[in-house]
MARGU-655482 format. One record per residue (C-alpha): residue in one letter; x, y, z; residue number from 1. Coordinates in steps of 0.05 Angstrom, whole numbers, padded with zeros to 5 digits. Layout:
<rs>
["A",[X,Y,Z],NUM]
...
</rs>
This chain:
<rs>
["X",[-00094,-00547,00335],1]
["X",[-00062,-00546,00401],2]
["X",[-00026,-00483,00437],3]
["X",[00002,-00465,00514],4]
["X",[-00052,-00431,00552],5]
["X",[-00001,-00377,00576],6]
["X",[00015,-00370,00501],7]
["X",[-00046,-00324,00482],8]
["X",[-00053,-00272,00545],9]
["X",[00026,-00260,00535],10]
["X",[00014,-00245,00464],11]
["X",[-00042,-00195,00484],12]
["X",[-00009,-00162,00543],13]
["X",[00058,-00153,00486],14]
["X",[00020,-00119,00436],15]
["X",[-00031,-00080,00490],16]
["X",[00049,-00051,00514],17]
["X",[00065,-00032,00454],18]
["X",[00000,00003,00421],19]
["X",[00012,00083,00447],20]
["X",[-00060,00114,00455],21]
["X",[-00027,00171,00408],22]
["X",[-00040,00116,00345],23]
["X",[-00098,00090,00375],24]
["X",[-00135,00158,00381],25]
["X",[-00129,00168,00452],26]
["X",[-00120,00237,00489],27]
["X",[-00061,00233,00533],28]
["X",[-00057,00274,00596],29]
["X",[00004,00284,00645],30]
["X",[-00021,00240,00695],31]
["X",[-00016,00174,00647],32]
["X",[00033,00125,00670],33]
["X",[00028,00067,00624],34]
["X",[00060,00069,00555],35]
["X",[00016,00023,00526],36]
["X",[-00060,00017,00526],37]
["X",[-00102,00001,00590],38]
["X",[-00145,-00060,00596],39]
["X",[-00211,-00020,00596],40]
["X",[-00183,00025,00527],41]
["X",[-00173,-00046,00492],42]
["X",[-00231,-00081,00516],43]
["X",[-00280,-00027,00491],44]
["X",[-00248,-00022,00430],45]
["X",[-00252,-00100,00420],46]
["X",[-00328,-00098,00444],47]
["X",[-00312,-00144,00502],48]
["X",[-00311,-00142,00575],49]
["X",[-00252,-00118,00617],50]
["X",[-00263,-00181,00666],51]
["X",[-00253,-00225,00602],52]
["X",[-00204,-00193,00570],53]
["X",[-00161,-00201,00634],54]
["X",[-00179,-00270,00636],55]
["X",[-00151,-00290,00571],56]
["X",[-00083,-00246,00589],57]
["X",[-00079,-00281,00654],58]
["X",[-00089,-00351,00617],59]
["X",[-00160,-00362,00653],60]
["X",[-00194,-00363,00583],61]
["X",[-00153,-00399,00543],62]
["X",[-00216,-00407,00471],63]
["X",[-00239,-00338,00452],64]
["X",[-00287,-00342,00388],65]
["X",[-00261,-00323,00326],66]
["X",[-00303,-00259,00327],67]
["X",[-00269,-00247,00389],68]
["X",[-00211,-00252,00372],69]
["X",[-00213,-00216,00306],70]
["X",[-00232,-00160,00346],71]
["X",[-00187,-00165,00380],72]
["X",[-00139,-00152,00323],73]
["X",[-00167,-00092,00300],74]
["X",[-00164,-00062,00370],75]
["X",[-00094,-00081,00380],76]
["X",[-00079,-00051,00307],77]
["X",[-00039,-00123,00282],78]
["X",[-00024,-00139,00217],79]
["X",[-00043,-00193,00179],80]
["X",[00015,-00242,00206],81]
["X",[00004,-00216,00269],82]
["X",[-00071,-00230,00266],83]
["X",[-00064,-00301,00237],84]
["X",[-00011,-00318,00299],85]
["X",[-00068,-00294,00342],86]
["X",[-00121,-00341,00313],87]
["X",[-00068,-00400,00315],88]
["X",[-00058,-00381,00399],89]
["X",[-00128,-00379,00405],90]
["X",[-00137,-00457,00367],91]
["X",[-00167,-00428,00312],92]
["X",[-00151,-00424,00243],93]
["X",[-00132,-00361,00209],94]
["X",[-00190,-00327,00173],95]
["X",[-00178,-00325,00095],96]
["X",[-00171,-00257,00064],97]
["X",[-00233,-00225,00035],98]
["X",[-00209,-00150,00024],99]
["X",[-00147,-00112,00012],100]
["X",[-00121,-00084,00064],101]
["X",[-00125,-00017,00083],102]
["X",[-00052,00015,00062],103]
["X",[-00044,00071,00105],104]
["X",[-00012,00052,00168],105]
["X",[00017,00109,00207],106]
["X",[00082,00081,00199],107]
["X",[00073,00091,00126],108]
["X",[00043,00166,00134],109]
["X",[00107,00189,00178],110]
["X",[00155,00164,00118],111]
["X",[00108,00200,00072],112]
["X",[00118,00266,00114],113]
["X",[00196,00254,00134],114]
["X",[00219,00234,00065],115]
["X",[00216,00292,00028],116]
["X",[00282,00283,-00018],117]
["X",[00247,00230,-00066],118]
["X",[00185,00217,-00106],119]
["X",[00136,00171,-00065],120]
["X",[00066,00143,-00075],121]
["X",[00027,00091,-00043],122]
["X",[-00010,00041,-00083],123]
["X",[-00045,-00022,-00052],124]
["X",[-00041,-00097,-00082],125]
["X",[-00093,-00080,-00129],126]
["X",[-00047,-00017,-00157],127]
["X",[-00092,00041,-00126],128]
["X",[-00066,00099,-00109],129]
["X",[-00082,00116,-00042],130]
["X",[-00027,00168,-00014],131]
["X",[00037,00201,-00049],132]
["X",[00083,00266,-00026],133]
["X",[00106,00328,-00060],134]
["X",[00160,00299,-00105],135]
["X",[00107,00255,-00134],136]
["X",[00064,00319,-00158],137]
["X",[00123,00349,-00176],138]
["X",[00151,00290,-00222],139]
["X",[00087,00269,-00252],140]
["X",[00036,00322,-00232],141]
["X",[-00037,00329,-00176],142]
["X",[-00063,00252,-00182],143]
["X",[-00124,00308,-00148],144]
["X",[-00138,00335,-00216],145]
["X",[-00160,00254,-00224],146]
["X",[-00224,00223,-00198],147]
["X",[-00205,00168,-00140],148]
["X",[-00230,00111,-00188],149]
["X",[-00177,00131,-00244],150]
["X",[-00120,00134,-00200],151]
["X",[-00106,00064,-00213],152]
["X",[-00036,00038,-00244],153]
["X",[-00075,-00020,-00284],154]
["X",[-00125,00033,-00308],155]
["X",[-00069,00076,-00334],156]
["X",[-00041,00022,-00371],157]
["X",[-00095,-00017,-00396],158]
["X",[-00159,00023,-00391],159]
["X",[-00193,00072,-00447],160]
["X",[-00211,00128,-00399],161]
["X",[-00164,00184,-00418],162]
["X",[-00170,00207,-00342],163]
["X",[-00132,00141,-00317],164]
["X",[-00085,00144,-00379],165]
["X",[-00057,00218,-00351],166]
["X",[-00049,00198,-00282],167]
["X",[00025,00191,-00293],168]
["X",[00072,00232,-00346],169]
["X",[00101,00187,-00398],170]
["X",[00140,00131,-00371],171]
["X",[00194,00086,-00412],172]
["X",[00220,00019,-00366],173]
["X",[00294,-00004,-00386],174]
["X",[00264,-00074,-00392],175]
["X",[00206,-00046,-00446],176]
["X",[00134,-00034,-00448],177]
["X",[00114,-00108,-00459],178]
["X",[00164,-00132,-00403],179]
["X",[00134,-00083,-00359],180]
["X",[00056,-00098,-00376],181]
["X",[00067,-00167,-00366],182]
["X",[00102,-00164,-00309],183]
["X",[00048,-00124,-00272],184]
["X",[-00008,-00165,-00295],185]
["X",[00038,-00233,-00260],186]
["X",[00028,-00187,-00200],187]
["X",[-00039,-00165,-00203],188]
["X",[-00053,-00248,-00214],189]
["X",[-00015,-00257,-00145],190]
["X",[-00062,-00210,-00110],191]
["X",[-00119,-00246,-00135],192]
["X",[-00101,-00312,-00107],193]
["X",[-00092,-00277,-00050],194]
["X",[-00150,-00231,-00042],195]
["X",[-00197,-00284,-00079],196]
["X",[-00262,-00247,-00057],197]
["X",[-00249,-00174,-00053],198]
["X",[-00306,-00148,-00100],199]
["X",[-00256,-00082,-00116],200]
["X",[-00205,-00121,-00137],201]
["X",[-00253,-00173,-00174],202]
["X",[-00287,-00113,-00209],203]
["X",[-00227,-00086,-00233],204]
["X",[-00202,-00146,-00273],205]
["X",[-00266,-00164,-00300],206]
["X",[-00264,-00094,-00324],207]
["X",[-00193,-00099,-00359],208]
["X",[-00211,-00161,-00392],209]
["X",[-00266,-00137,-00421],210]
["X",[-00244,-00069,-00445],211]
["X",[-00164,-00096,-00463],212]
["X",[-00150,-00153,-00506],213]
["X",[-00076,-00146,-00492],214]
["X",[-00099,-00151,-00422],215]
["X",[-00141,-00208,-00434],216]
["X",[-00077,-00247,-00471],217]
["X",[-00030,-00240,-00408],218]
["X",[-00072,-00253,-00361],219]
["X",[-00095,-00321,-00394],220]
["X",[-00018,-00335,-00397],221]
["X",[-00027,-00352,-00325],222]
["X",[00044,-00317,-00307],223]
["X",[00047,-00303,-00229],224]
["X",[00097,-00254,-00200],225]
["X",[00118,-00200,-00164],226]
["X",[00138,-00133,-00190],227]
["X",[00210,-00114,-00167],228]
["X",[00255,-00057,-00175],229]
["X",[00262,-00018,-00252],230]
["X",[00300,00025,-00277],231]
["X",[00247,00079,-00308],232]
["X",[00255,00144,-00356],233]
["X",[00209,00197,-00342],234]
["X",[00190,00251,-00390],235]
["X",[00176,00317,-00349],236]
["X",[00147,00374,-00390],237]
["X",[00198,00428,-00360],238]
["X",[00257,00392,-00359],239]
["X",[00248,00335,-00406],240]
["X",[00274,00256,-00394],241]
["X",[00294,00243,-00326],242]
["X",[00321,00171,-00320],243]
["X",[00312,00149,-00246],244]
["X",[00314,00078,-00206],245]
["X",[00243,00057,-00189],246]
["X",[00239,00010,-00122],247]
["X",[00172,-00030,-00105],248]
["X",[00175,-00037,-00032],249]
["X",[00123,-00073,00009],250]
["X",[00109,-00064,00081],251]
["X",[00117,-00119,00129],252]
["X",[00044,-00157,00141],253]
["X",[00017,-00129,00082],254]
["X",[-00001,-00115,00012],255]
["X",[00022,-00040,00013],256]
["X",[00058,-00014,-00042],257]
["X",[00111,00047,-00029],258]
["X",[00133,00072,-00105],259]
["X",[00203,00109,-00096],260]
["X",[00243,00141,-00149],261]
["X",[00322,00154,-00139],262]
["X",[00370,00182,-00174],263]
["X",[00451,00162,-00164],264]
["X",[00480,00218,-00119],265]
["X",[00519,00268,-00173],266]
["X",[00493,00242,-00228],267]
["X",[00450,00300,-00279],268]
["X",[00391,00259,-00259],269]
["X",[00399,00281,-00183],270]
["X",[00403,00349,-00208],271]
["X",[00337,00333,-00245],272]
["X",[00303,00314,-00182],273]
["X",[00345,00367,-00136],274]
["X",[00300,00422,-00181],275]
["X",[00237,00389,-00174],276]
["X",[00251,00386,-00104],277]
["X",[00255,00466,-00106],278]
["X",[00199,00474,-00149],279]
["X",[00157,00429,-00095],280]
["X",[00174,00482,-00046],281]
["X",[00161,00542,-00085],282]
["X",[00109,00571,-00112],283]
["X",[00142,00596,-00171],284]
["X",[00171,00527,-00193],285]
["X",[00163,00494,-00256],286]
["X",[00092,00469,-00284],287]
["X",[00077,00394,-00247],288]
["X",[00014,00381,-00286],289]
["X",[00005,00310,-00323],290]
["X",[00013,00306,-00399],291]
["X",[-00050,00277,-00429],292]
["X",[-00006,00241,-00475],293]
["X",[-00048,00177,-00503],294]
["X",[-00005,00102,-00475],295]
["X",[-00022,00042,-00506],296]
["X",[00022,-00020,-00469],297]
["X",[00045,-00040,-00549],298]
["X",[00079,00025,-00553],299]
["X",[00132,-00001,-00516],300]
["X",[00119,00053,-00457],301]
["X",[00088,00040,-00392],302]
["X",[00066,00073,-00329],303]
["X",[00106,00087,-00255],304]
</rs>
């Protein structure tokens, strides 16, 4: 692999510019001048010296290891594209994927906090919930009142502990619970190709296999996908069906998941949401706690 030395400590000095110390967890005081991170902040984040590090911007040091440079990466906060274009500068190749990554960018926690009109959560590629906002309690009730292991999409559809299973209210897909089931299974297949030695995500479809033979049939149909926009019907226990549009939308340079429900503007859906929105900021709004209802993917119901 071949690259222009100037390539590299161009790349480095760019994303340095652009990192504020605010995301990277660094007081700022009045007298800062530079937007961006200093030379000696990155450098002892990466774990290397400041005289190297401005050799490789300068172009001077042109072959960084790939340890180097991976710490680089982290320092520098890049995603994965970002990351593999750094390896390829550097004459390396990129490193294959051995865990998910993590989901919770701060890009993603502002749109959690600012978008407050909608029902959000935030799953990663192996469909764990990591994050989600008011609206989400309010629609389908505290994923809290759940252990962290059994907020998991594929758990709630496929697994037999009754914790998982009333993670969400019940859920009805326009397309049906078999389109649905198979559908996410295509995807969860997709994140295994891609993640082909996170243990998690390993773990968790030994587990289904196992415990689900309707599992175990689609995902021996070798179907690979990924899951896309639905239109789902939600059935709240205060105000009944609630038919919304359900958009899967993945951040750039990663695996992250952002679940978002909509409702047309005007239409008795919108009204739906518009008083779960109220009841999310009062204390005295209708009950937002998760029907134990029992799902089995054959019924023909599914899950988000």
């Amino acid at each position: 692999m071949t690259t222009t030395p100037s390539e590299l400590g161009t790349l480095l000095r760019t994303w340095r510019d652009r990192l504020s110390p605010h995301d990277a967890g660094i007081p700022v005081t009045d007298s800062r001048r530079s937007a961006g991170l200093r030379r000696e902040e990155v450098a002892s984040a990466a774990g290397v010296s400041v005289d190297y590090l401005v050799r490789l911007e300068q172009g001077r040091a042109t072959h960084p290891s790939a340890q180097v440079v991976d710490s680089l990466a982290r320092a520098l906060q890049l995603d994965r594209i970002e990351r593999d274009h750094l390896h390829r500068c550097a004459g390396l190749l990129p490193p294959p994927d051995r865990a998910l990554d993590a989901p919770i960018t701060p890009g993603i926690a502002r749109m959690l906090t600012r978008l407050t009109e909608y029902p959000i959560a935030v799953f990663g590629a192996d469909w764990q919930m990591h994050s989600w906002n008011p609206m989400w309690v309010a629609l389908h009730g505290d994923p809290e009142t759940v252990p962290p292991n059994c907020r998991n999409l594929i758990r709630a559809l496929f697994g037999v502990d009754d914790r998982a299973r009333s993670l969400f209210n019940p859920v009805v897909s326009s397309g049906g619970g078999e389109h649905f089931a198979t559908a996410l299974v295509a995807d969860l297949r997709l994140a295994s190709s891609i993640y082909p030695h996170d243990a998690r995500l390993a773990d968790l479809i030994a587990e289904m296999r196992s415990a689900n033979d309707y599992f175990e049939s689609l995902w021996v149909s070798g179907a690979v996908a990924v899951l896309c926009a639905d239109r789902k019907t939600v059935t709240h226990p205060e105000l009944g069906d609630i038919t919304l549009d359900c958009d899967v939308l993945t951040s750039p340079g990663s695996d992250t998941r952002l679940v978002v429900y909509t409702a047309a503007e005007g239409s008795a859906d919108a009204d739906k949401l518009g008083s779960l929105r109220r009841g999310a900021l009062s204390s005295d709004g209708p009950p937002t706690q998760s029907s134990s209802s029992s799902f089995e993917p054959d019924d023909h119901a599914d899950r988000t």
